[in-house]
N, C-alpha and C positions, 0 to 999 in steps of 0.2 A: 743331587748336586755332587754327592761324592764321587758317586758312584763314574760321572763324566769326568772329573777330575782325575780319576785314576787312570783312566781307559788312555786321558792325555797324555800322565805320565808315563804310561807305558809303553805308546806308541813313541814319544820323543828318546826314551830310555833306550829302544827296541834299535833307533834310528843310529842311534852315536853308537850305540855297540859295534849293529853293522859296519859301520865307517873303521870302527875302530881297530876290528876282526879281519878285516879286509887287507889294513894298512900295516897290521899286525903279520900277517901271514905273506907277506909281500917274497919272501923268502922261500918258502915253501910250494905257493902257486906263482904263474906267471902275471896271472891275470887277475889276481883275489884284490887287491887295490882299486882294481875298475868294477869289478860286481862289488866291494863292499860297498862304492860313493854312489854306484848306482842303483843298488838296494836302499842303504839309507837314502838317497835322494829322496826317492818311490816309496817311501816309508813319511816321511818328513811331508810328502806331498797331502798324501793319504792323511794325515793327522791332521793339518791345517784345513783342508775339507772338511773334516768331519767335526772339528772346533768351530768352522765357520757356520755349517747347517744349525750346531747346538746356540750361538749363539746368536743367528736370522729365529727358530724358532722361539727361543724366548723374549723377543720384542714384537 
């Protein structure tokens, strides 16, 4: 159980950095705003999938 709980946190953790990294750099790159939201998007997706498998298999 923890051990999925983490894997959560990590992937949502992982998700808002990206956005955040993205939106942070905006300065820097022209285009780091559009791969950050579309990264974490694709990060965000990815987590919810795999929250949903974890929690079809234990019912």
């Amino acid at each position: 159980m923890q051990r999925q709980q983490g894997i959560t946190v990590l992937l949502l953790m992982l998700g808002m950095a990206s956005i955040s990294l993205g939106v942070a750099l905006k300065n820097v790159f022209e285009y780091s705003p559009t791969v950050g939201w579309l990264l974490g998007t694709l990060i965000l997706v990815v987590n919810s999938i795999y929250t949903g498998k974890n929690i079809k298999k234990k019912t």
